[in-house]
C-alpha positions as CSV (number, residue, x, y, z in Angstrom):
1,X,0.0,0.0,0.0
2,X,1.1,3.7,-1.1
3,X,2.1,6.2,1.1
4,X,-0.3,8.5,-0.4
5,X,-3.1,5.7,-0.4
6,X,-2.4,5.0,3.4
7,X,-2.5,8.7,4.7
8,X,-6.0,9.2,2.5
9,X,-7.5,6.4,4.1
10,X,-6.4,7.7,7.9
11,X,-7.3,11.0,7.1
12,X,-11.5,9.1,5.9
13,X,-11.4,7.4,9.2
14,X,-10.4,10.6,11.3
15,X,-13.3,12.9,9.3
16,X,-15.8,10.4,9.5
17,X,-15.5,9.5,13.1
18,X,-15.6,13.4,13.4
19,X,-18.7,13.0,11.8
20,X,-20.2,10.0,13.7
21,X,-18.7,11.9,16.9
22,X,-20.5,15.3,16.2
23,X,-23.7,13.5,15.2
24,X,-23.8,11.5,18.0
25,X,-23.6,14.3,20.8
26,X,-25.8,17.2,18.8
27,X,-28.6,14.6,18.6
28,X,-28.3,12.9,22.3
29,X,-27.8,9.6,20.3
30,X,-26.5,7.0,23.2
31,X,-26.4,4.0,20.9
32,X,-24.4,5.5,18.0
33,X,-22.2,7.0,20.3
34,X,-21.8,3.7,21.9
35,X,-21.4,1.9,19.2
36,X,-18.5,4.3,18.1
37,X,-17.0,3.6,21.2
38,X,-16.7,-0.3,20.5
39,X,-16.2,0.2,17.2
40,X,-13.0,1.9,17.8
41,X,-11.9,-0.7,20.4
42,X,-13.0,-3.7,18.5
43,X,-11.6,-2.9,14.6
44,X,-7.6,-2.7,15.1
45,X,-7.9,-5.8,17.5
46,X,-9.8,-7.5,14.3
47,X,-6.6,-6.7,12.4
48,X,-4.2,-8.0,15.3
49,X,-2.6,-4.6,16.2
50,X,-4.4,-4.1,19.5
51,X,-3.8,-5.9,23.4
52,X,-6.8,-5.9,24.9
53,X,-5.5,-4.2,27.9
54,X,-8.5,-3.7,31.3
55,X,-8.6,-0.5,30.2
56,X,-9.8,-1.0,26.5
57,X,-12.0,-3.9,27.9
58,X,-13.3,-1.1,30.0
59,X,-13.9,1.1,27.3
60,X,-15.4,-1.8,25.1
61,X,-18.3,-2.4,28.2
62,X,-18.8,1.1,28.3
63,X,-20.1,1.7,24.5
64,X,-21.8,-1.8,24.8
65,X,-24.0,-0.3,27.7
66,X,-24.7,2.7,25.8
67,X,-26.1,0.7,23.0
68,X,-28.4,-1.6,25.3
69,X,-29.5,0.1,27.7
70,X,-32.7,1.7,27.2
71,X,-32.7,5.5,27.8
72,X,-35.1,8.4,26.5
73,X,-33.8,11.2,24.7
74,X,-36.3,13.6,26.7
75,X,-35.5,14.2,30.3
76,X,-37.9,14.1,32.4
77,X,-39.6,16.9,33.4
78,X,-41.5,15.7,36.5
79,X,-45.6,16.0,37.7
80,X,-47.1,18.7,35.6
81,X,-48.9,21.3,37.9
82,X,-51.1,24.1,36.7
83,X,-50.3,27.2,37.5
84,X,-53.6,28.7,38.7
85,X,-55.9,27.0,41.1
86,X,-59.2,25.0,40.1
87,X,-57.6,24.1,37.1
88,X,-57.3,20.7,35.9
89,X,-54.5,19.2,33.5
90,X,-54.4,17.4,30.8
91,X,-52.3,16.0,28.2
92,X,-54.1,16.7,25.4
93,X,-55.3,20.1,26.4
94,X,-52.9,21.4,28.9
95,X,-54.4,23.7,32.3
96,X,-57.9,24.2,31.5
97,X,-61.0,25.4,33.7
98,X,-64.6,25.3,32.4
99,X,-66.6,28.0,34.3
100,X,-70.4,28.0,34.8
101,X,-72.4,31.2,34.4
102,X,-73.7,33.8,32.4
103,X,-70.7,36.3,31.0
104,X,-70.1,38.5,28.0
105,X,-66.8,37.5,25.8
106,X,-65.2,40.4,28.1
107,X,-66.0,39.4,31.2
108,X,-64.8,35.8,30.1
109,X,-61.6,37.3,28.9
110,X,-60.9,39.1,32.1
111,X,-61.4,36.1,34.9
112,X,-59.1,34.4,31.9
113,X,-56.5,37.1,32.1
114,X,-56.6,37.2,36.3
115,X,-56.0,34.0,36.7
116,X,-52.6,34.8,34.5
117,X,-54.3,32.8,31.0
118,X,-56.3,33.6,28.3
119,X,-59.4,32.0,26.6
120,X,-58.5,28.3,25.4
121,X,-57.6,27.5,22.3
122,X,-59.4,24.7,20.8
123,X,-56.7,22.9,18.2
124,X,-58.1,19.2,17.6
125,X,-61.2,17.3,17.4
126,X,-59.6,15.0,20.3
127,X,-58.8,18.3,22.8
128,X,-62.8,19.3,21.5
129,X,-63.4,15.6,23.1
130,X,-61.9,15.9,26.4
131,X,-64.1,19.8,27.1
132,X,-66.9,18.3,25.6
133,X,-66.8,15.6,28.5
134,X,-66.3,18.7,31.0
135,X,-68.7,20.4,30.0
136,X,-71.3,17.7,29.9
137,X,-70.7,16.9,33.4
138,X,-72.0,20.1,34.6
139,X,-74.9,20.1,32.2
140,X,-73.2,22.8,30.1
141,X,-74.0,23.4,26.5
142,X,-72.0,26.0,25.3
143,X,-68.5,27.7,26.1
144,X,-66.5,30.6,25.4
145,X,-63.3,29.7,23.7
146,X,-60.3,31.7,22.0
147,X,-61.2,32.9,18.4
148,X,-61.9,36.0,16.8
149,X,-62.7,38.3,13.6
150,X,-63.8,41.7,12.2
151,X,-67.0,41.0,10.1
152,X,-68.6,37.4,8.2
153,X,-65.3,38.0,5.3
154,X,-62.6,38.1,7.9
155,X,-61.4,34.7,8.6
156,X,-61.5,33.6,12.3
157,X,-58.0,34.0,14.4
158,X,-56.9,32.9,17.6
159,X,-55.4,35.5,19.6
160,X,-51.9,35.7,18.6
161,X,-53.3,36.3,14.8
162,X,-53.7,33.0,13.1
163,X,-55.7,30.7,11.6
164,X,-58.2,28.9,13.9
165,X,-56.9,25.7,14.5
166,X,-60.4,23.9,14.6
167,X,-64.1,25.1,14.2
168,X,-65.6,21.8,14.5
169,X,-68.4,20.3,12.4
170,X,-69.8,23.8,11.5
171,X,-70.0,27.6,12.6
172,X,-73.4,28.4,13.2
173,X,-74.8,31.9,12.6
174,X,-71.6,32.5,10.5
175,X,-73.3,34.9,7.9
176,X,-73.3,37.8,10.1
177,X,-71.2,40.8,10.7
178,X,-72.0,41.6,14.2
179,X,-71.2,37.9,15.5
180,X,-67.1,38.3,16.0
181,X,-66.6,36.2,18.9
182,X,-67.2,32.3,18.7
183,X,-68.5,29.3,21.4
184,X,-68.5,25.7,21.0
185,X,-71.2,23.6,21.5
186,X,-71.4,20.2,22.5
187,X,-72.7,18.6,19.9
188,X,-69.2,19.8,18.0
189,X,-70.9,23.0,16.3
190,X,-69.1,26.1,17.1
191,X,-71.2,28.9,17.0
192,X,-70.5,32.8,15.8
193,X,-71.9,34.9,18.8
194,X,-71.9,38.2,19.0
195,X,-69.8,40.4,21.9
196,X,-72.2,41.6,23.9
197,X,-74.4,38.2,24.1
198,X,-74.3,36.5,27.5
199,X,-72.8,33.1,27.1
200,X,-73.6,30.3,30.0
201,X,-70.0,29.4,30.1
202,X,-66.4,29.6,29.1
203,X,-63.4,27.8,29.3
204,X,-60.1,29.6,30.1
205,X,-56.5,27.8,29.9
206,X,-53.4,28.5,31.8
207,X,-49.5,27.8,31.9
208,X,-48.1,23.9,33.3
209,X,-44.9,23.8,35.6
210,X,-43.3,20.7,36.5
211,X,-42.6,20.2,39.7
């Protein structure tokens, strides 16, 4: 073998175990880090120009328990508390309350805001599930919920300017200017209301810590 043919192939090995090396730690990747590790124990003793000495054998174990043991790349993050009281969590939703009573959209928006949220933001058919449940359980048929627009052309946004999410099976009332605010209903209808309407219900949502 060449000179010039020996130091290419050492300087392929030492850029791609740069590579696997940099790969490896940027993504959290135990295994192919591990298997690196006996990969670089295992290949020159293949060839006969390694002892394995206890301290390569202890090297070797290493990368082989970092390929076999089972480990998640997300730490974890402990119980999930909400932030505010009376609020309940879940994983779909998040910190959510439902409340009970007759409000306008700002009134709804204000006991939202004290308690350090905002209205909720309805993004799936499955989170629409879980508040449905909630609301049914105390005999509630329509809620309050994050969404907004200027008049029946203006496309309904959630509070940070886009898109609403989800709207369910249909908007009712949808057709007129004046209704710029929006509930949702149990039956999966969301409905366009108008601001100053009294709504029997809302449903606010607030930050999770883990503790």
């Amino acid at each position: 073998m060449t000179s010039t043919l020996v130091k290419g192939l050492v300087l392929y090995v030492l850029v791609t175990n740069y590579v696997i090396v940099t790969t490896a730690i940027l993504t959290i990747n135990r295994p192919l880090l591990g298997l690196l590790i006996a990969g670089s124990v295992l290949v020159p003793y293949a060839y006969g120009n390694m002892v394995l000495t206890p301290e390569l054998l202890a090297l070797l174990t290493t990368g082989l328990l970092l390929v076999t043991i089972p480990t998640s790349q997300t730490a974890t993050l402990g119980n999930p508390t909400c932030t505010a009281t009376g609020y309940e969590y879940n994983p779909l939703t998040g910190c959510f309350r439902v409340f009970k009573g007759l409000v306008t959209n700002t009134e709804a928006q204000q006991q939202c805001n004290g308690d350090g949220g905002r209205l909720l933001l309805v993004n799936s058919e499955a989170e629409a599930d879980v508040l449905i449940t909630e609301m049914e359980a105390i005999r509630l048929s329509e809620a309050l919920v994050q969404g907004s627009r200027s008049n029946a052309s203006d496309p309904w946004k959630d509070d940070s300017g886009n898109p609403l999410p989800y709207t369910g099976n249909t908007i009712r009332r949808n057709d007129r200017d004046s209704n710029t605010i929006i509930g949702m209903r149990t039956d999966k209808d969301f409905q366009a209301l108008n601001p100053s309407t009294k709504v029997e219900g809302f449903i606010c949502e607030t930050s999770v810590t883990y503790v």
